[in-house]
KEKE-3310 file (N, C-alpha, C; in steps of 0.2 Angstrom, whole numbers, plus 5000, padded with zeros to 4 digits):
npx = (5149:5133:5119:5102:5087:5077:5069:5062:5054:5058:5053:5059:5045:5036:5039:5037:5021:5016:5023:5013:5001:5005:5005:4993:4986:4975:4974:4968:4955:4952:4956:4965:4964:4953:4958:4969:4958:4955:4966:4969:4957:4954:4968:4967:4954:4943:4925:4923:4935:4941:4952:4961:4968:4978:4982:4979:4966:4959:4957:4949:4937:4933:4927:4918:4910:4903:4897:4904:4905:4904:4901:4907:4920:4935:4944:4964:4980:4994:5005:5009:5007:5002:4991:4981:4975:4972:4962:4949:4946:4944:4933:4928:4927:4932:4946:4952:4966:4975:4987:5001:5007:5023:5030:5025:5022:5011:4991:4986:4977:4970:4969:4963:4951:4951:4950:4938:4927:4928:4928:4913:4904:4904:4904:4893:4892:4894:4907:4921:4935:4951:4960:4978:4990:5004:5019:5019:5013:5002:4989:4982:4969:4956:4955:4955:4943:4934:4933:4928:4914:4908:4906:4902:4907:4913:4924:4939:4951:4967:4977:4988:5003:5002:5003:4998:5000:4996:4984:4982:4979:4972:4971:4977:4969:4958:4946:4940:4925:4929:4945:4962:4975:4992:5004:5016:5033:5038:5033:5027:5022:5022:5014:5020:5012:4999:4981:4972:4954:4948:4934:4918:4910:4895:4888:4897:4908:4901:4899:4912:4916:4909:4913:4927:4930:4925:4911:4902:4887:4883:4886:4884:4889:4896:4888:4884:4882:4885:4893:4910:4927:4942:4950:4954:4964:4977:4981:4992:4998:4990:4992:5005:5002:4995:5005:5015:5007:5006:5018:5017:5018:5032:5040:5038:5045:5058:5059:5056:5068:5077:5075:5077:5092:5093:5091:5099:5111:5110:5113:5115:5107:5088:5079:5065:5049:5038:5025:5015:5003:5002:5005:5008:5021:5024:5033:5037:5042:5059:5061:5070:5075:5082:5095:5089:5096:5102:5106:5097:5097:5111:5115:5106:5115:5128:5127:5122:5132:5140:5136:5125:5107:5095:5080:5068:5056:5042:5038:5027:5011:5004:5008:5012:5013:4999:4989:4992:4987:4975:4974:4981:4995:5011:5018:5003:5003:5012:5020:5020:5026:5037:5044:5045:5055:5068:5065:5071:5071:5081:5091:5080:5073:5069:5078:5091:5106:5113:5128:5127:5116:5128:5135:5128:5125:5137:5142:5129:5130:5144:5137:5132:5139:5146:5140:5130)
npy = (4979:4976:4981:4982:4978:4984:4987:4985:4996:4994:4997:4997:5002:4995:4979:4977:4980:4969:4958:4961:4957:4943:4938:4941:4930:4932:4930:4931:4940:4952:4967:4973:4972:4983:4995:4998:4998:5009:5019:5021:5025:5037:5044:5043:5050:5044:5038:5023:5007:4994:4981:4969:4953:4956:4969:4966:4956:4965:4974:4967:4961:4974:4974:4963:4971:4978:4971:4968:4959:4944:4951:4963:4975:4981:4995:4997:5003:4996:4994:4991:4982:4966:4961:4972:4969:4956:4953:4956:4947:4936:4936:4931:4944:4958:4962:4977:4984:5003:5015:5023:5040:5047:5051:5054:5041:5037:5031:5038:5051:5055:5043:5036:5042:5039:5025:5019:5028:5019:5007:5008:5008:4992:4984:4978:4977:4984:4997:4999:5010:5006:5015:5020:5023:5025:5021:5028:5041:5054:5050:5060:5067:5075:5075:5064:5061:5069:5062:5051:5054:5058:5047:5039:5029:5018:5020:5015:5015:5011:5013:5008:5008:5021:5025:5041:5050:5065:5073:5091:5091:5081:5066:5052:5038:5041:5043:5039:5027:5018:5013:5008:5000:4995:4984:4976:4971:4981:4989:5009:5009:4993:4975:4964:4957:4962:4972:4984:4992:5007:5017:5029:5020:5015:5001:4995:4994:4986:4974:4970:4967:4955:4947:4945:4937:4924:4926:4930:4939:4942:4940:4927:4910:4901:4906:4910:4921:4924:4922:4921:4923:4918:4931:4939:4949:4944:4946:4952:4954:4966:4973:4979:4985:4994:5003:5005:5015:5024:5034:5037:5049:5054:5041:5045:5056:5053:5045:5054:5063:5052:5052:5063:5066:5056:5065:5076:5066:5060:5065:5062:5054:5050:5056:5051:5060:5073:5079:5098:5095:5087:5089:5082:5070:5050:5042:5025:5017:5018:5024:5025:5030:5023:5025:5025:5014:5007:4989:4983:4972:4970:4981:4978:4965:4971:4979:4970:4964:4971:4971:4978:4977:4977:4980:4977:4988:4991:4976:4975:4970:4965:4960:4948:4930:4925:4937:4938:4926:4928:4939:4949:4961:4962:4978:4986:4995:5009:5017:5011:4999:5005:5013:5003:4995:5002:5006:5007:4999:5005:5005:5006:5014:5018:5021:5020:5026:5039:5038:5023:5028:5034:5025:5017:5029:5031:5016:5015:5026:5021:5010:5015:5019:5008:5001:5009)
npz = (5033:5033:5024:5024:5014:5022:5036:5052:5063:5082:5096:5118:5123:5113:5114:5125:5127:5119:5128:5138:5133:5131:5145:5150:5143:5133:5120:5108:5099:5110:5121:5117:5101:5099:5102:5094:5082:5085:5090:5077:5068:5074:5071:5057:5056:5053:5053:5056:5061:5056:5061:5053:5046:5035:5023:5010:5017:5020:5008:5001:5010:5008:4996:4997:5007:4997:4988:4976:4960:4949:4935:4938:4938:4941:4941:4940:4943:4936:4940:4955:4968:4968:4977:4975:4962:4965:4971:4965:4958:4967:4971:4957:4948:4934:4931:4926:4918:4922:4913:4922:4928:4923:4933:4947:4946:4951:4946:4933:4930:4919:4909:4917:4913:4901:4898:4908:4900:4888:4894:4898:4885:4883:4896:4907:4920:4937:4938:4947:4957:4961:4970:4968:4982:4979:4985:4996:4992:4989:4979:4964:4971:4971:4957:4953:4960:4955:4942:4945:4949:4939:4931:4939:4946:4959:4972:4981:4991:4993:5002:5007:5007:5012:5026:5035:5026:5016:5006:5002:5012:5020:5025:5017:5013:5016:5006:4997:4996:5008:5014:5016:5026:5028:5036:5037:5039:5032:5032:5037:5050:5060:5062:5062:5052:5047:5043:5039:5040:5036:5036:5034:5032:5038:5035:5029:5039:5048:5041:5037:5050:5055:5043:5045:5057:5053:5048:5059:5068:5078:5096:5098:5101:5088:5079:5064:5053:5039:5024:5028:5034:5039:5042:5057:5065:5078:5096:5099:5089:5090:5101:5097:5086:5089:5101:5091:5085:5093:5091:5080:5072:5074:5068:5056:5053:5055:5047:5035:5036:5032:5016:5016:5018:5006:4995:4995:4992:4982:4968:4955:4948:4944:4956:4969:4965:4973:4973:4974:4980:4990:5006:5014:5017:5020:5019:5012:5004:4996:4981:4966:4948:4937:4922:4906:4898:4908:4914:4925:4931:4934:4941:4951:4956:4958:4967:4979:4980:4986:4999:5000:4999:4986:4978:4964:4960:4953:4948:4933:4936:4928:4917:4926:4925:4929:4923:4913:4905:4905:4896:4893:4887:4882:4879:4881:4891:4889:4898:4912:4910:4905:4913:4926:4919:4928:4937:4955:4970:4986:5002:5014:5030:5046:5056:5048:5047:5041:5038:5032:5021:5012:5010:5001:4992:4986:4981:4973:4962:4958:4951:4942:4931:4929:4922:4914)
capx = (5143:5129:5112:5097:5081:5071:5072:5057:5058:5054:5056:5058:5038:5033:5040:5031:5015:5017:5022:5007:4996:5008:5005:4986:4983:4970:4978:4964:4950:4953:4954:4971:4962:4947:4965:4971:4957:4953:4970:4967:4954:4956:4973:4963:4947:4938:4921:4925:4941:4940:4959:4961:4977:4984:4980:4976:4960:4957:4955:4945:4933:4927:4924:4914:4906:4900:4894:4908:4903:4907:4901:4910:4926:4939:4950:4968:4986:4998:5012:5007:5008:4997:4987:4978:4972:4970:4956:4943:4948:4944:4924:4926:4924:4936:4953:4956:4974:4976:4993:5003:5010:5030:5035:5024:5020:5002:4987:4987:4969:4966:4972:4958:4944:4950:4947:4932:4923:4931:4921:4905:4902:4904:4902:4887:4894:4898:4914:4925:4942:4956:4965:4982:4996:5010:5024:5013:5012:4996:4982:4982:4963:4952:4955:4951:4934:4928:4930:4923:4909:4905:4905:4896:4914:4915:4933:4940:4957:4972:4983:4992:5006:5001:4998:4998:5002:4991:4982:4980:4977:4968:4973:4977:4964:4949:4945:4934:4921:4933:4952:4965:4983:4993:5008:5021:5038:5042:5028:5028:5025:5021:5011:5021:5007:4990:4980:4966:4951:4943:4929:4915:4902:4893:4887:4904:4912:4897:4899:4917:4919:4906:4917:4936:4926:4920:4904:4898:4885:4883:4890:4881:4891:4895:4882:4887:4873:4884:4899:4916:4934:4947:4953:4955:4971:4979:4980:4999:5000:4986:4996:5013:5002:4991:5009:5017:5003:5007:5023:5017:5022:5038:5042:5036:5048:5064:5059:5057:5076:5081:5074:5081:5096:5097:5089:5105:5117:5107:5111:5114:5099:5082:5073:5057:5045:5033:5018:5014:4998:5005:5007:5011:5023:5023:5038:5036:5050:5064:5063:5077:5074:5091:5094:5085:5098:5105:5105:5095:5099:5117:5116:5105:5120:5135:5125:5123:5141:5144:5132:5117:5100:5089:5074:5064:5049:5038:5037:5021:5005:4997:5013:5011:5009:4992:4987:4995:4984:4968:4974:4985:5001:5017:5015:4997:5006:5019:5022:5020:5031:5044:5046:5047:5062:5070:5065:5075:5071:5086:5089:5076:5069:5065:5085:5094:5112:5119:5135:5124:5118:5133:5139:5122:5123:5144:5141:5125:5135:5149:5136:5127:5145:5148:5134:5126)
capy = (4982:4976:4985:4976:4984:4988:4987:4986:5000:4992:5001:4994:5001:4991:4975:4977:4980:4963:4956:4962:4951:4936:4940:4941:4925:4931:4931:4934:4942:4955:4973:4977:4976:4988:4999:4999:5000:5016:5025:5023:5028:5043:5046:5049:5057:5039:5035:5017:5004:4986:4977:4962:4949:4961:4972:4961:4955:4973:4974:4960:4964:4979:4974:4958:4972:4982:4967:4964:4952:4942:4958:4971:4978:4985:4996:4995:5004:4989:4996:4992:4976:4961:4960:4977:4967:4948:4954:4957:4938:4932:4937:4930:4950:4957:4970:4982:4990:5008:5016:5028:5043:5046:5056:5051:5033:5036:5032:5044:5053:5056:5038:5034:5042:5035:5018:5021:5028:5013:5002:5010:5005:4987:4983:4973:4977:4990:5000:5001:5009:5004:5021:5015:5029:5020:5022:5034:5048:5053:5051:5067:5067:5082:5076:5057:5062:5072:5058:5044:5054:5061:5040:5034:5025:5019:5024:5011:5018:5007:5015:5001:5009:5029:5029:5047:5056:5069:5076:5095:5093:5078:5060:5045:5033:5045:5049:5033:5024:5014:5013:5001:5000:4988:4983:4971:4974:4987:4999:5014:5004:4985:4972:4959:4957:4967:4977:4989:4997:5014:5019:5032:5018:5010:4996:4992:4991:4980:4967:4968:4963:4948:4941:4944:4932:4918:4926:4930:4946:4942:4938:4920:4905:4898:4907:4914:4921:4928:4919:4922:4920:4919:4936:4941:4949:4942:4954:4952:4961:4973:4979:4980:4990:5002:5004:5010:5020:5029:5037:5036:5054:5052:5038:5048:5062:5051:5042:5060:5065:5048:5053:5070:5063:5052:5067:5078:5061:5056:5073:5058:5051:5054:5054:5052:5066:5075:5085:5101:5094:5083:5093:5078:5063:5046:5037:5018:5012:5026:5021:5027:5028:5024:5030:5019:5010:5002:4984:4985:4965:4970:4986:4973:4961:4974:4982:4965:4959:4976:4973:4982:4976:4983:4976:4981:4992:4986:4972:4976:4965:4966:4955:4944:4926:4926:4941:4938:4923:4933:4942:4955:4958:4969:4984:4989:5000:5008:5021:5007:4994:5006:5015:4998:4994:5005:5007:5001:5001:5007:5004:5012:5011:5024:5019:5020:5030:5043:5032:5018:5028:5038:5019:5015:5031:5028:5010:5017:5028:5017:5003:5017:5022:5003:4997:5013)
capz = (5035:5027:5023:5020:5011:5026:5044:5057:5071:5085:5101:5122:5125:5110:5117:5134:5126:5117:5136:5143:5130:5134:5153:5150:5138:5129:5113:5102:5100:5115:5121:5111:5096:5099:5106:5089:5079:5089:5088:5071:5065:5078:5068:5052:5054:5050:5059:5058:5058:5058:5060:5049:5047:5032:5020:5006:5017:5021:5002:4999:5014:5006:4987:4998:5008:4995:4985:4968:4958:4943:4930:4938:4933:4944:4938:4944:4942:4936:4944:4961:4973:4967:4980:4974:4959:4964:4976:4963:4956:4974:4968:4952:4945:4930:4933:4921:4922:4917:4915:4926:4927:4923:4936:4953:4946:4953:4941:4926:4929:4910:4906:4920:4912:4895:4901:4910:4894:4885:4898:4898:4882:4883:4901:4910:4929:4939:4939:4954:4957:4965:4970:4975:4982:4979:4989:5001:4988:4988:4970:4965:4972:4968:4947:4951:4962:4948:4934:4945:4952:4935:4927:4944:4947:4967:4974:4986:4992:4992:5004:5011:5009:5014:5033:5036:5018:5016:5002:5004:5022:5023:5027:5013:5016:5016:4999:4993:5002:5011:5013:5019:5029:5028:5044:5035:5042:5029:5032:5042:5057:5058:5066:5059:5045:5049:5040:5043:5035:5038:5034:5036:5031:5045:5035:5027:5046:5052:5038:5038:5056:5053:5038:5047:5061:5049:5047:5064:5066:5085:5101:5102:5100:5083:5076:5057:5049:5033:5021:5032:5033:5047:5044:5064:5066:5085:5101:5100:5081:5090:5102:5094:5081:5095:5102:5085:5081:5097:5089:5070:5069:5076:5066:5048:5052:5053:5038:5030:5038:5030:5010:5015:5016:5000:4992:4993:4992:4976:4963:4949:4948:4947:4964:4968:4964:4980:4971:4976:4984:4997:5013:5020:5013:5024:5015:5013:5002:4992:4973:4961:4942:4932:4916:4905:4897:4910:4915:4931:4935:4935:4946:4958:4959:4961:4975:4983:4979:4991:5006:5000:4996:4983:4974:4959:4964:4957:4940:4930:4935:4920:4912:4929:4922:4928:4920:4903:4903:4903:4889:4895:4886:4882:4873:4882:4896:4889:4905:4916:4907:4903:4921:4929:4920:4926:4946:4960:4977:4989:5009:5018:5036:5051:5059:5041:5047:5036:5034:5027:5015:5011:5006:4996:4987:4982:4978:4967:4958:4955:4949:4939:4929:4928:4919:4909)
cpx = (5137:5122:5106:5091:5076:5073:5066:5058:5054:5058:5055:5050:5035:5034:5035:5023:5012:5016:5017:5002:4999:5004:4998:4984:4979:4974:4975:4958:4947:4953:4957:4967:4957:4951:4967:4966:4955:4956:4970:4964:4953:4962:4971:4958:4942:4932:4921:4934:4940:4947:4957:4967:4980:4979:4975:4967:4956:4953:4949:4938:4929:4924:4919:4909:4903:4896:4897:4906:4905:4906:4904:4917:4928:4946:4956:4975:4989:5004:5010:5008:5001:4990:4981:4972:4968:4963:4950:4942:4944:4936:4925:4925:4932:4939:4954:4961:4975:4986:4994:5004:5018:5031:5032:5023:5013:4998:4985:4977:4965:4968:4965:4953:4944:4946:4940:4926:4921:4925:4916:4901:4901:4903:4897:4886:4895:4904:4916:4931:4944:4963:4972:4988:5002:5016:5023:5013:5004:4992:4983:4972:4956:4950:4952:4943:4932:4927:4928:4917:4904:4903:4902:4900:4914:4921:4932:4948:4961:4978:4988:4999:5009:4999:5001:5001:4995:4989:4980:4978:4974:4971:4974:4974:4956:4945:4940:4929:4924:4941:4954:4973:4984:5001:5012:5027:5042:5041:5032:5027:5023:5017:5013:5018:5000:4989:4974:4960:4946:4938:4923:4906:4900:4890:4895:4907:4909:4898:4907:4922:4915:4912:4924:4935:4923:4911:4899:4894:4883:4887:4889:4887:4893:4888:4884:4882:4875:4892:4906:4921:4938:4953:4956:4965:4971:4981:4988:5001:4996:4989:5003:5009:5001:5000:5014:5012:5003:5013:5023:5019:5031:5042:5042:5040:5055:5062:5060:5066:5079:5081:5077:5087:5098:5096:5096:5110:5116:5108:5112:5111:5095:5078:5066:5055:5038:5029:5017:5009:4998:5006:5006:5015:5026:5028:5038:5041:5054:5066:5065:5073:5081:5088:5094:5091:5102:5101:5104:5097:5106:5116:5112:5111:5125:5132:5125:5129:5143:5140:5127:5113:5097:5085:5072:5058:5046:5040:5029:5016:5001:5002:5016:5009:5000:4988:4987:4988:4975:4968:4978:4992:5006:5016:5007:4996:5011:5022:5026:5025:5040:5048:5049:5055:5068:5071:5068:5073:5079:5083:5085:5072:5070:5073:5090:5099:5113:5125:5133:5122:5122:5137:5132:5125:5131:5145:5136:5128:5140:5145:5133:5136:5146:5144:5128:5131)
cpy = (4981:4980:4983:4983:4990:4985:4988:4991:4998:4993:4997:4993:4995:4983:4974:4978:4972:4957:4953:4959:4946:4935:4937:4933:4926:4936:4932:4938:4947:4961:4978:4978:4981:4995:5000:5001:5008:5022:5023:5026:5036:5048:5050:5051:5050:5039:5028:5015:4997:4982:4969:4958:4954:4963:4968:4959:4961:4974:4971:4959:4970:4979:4969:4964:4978:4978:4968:4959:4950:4949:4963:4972:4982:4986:4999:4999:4996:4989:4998:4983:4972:4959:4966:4973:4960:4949:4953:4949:4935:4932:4935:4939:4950:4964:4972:4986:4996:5010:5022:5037:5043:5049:5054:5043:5032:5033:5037:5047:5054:5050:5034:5035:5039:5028:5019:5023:5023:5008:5000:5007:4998:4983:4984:4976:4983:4992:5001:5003:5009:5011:5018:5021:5027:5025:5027:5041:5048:5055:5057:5066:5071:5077:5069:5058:5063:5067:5054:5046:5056:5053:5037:5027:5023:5018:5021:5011:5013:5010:5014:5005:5018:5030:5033:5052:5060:5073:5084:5094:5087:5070:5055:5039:5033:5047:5044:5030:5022:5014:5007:5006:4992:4986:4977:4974:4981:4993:5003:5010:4998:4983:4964:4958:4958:4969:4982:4992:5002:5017:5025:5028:5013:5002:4991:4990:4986:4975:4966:4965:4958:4946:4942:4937:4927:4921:4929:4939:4947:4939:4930:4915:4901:4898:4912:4914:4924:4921:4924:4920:4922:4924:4941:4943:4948:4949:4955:4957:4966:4977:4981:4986:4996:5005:5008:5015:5026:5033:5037:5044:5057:5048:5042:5054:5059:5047:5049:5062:5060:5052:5061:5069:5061:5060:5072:5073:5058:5061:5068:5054:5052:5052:5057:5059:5065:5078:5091:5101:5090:5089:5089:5072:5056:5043:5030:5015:5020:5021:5025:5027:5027:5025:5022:5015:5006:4994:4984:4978:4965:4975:4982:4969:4964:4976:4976:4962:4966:4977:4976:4979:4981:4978:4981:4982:4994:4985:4976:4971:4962:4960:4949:4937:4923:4929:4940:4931:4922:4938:4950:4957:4964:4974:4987:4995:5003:5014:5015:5004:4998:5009:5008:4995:4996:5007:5002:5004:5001:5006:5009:5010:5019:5024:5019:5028:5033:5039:5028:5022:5033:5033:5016:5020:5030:5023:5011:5020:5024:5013:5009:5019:5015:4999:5001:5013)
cpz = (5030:5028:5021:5018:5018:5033:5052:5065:5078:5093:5109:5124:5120:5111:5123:5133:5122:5124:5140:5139:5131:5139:5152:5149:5136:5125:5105:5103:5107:5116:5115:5103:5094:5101:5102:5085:5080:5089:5081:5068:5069:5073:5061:5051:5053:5057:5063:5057:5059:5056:5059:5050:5040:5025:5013:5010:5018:5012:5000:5003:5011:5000:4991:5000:5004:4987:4977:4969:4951:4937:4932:4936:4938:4941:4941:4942:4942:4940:4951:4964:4971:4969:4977:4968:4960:4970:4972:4958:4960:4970:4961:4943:4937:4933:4924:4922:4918:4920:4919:4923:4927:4927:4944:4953:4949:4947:4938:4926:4923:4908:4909:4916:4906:4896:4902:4905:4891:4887:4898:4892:4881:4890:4905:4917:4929:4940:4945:4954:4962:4965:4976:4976:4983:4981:4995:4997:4986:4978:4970:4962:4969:4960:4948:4955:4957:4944:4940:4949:4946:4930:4934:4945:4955:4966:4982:4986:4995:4996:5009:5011:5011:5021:5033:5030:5021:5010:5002:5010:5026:5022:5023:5015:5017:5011:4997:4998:5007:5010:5017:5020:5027:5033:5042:5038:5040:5030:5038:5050:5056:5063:5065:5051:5051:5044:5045:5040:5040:5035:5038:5038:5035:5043:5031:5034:5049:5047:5038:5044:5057:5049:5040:5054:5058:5048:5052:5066:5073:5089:5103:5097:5094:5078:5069:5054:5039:5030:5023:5032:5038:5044:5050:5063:5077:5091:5099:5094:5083:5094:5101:5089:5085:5098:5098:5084:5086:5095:5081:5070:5070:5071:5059:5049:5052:5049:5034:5032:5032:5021:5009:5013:5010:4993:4990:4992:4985:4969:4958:4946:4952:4954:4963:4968:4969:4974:4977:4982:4987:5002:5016:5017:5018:5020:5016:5010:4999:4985:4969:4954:4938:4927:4911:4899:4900:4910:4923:4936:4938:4941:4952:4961:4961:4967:4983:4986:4985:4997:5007:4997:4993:4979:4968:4960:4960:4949:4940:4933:4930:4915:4917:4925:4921:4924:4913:4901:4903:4898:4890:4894:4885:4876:4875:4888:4895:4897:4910:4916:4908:4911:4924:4928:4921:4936:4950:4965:4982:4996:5010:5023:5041:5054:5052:5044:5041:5035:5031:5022:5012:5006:5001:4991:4984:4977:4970:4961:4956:4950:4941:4932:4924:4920:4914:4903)
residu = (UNK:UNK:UNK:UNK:UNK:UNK:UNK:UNK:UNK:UNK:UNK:UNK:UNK:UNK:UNK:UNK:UNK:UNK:UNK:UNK:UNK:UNK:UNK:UNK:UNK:UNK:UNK:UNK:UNK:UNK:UNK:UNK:UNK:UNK:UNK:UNK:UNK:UNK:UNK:UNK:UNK:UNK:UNK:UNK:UNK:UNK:UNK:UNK:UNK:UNK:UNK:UNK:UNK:UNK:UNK:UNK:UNK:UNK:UNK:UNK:UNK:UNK:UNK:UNK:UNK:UNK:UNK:UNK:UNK:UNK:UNK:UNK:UNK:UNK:UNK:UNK:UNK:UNK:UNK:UNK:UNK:UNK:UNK:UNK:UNK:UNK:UNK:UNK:UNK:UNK:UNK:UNK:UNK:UNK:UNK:UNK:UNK:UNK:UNK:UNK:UNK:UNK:UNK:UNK:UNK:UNK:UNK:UNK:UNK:UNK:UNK:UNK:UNK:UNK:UNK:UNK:UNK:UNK:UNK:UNK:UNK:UNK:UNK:UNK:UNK:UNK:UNK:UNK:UNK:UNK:UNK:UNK:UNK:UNK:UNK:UNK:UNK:UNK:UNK:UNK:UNK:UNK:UNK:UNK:UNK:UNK:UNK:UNK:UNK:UNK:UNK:UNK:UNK:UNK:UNK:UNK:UNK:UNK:UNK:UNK:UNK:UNK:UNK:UNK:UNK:UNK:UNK:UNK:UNK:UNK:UNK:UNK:UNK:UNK:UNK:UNK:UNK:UNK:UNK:UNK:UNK:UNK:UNK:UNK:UNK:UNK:UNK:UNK:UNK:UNK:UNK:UNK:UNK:UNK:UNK:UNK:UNK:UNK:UNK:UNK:UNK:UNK:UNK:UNK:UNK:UNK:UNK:UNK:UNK:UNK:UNK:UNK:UNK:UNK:UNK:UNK:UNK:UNK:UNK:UNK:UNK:UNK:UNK:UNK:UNK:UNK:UNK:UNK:UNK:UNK:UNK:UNK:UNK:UNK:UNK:UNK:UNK:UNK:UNK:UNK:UNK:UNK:UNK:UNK:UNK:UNK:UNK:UNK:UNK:UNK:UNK:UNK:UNK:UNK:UNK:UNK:UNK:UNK:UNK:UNK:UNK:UNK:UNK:UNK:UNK:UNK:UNK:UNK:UNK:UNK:UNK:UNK:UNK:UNK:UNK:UNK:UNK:UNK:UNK:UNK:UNK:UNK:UNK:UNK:UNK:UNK:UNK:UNK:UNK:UNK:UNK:UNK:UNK:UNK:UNK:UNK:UNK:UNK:UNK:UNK:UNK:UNK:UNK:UNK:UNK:UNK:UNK:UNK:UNK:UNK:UNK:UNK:UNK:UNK:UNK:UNK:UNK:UNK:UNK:UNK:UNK:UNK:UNK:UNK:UNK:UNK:UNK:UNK:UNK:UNK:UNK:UNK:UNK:UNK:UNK:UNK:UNK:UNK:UNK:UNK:UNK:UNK:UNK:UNK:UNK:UNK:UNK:UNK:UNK:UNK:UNK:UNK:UNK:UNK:UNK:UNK:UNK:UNK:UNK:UNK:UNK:UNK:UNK:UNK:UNK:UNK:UNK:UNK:UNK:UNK:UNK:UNK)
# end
């Protein structure tokens, strides 16, 4: 029986909605994705939604449309997915990585504003942050508005991997000028690779659907009146997505059954931490913390040598060879650094049996005996 990390739920409607763009031929640029952006931004409360090819450009579309540039400074959690930070590179801008917290792994709010002071002294450009709710656990929001409405900080919300968390009541993706999704096989639901951005800001959505078009700000012919990039997500990933998004709360309730599960199957090791201020948790991967002396590479290979995938969730960025080579080194994170070594991502998907992890959490344990 083997168990791999993740597993795309993909059901007989959402085939037939795929079909029905074959059938059609129009395979780009078509109704599906106005049918997706739509049940989206309907889903959280957005005014706008403009579907891109994956979060990554979803990112990288709103630092364009809000005019980053070389002097500005976006500040980043390390312990997060690359793309969060190699965005504000794209424009030449500079990243500065703040640490976390130990217990959600979010960005540290008071570690934020340190930084942020830090900044103001010395930086030319404007500040921007990159709120990222890693592993769909929501920022704990309320504290990070205050400090970046109080330093005059824009909040551009990274919740690629939070569709439908909720922060006291309201929706992960809402919180900063602009937000993002992101639809890889792993997330809540897929479109293959997509992304998405939502927003309230009418000029962000207008210039965001020119540059995923190479530029284009009307309907005439090979006319680009702005600097563009073939960010177009294809009808086929839009209705595979509009088709998931029709049962996106369906699907976040058997994710939440599965973490329920590992939650009583897991009493020897720590499991993730929910905040009070969640009233809603959209789970994207299930990340373990061993006890920090293990040998994490080990406890990867025994799990494997028994049929189960697991990865490390996540390495630091900031000790990424890129990064090191801008001047970014070990010892200037230690939350971030030291958690990493230490997290393992375990099977998890929307289809994820009780018996598999019944054999995940046995295996874990044994590896966790073997190797502390």
């Amino acid at each position: 029986m083997k168990i791999p990390l993740s597993n795309a739920y993909i059901e007989k409607d959402d085939i037939e909605e795929v079909l029905n763009v074959l059938k059609s031929k129009r395979l780009a640029l078509g109704p599906y994705m106005e049918k997706f952006e739509n049940i989206t931004k309907s889903y959280v409360k957005s005014k706008f939604a403009v579907a891109v090819s994956s979060g990554t450009a979803a990112l990288h579309l709103i630092l364009k449309s809000l005019n980053f540039k070389e002097k500005d400074t976006l500040l980043v959690p390390s312990f997060t997915f690359i793309s969060s930070a190699n965005v504000a590179l794209y424009e030449k801008g500079k990243v500065h990585f703040v640490d976390i917290e130990g217990d959600t792994l979010n960005i540290s709010p008071n570690a934020l504003e340190e930084e942020i002071v830090k900044l103001k002294k010395t930086n030319n450009g404007k500040l921007f942050f990159m709120g990222v709710d890693i592993f769909g656990h929501p920022l704990d929001w309320d504290k990070i508005i205050k400090i970046c409405e109080k330093h005059d900080v824009t909040i551009i919300e990274d919740s690629c991997e939070a569709l439908g968390s909720e922060y006291k009541g309201k929706k992960c993706g809402t919180f900063g000028i602009a937000g993002t999704f992101a639809f890889y096989p792993n997330k809540q639901i897929t479109t293959g690779e997509g992304g998405i951005i939502v927003t309230n800001d009418e000029k962000i959505a207008r210039l965001a659907k020119a540059m995923r078009n190479q530029g284009r700000t009307s309907k005439k012919w090979l006319s680009h009146e702005l600097l563009g990039y073939n960010y177009r997500l294809d009808e086929m990933s839009s209705a595979l997505g509009y088709s998931q998004m029709k049962k996106i709360d369906k699907i976040i309730e058997m994710r939440n059954k599965v973490a329920q599960n590992y939650k009583k199957l897991l009493n020897f090791v720590e499991t993730p931490t929910t905040k009070e201020y969640t009233t809603k948790m959209s789970w994207f991967v299930y990340v373990v913390k061993l006890p920090k002396e293990i040998d994490l590479n080990k406890v990867i290979t025994f799990m494997k040598e028994n049929g189960i995938e697991t990865k490390n969730y996540f390495a630091p960025v900031h000790l990424q060879p890129l990064y090191k080579d801008l001047g970014w080194k070990e010892g200037m994170l230690p939350i971030t650094e030291s958690v990493s070594k230490r997290t393992l991502a375990i099977p998890f998907y929307s289809e994820l049996t009780f018996e598999k992890q019944e054999k995940v959490a046995f295996y874990l344990k044994k590896a966790i005996e073997l190797f502390t």
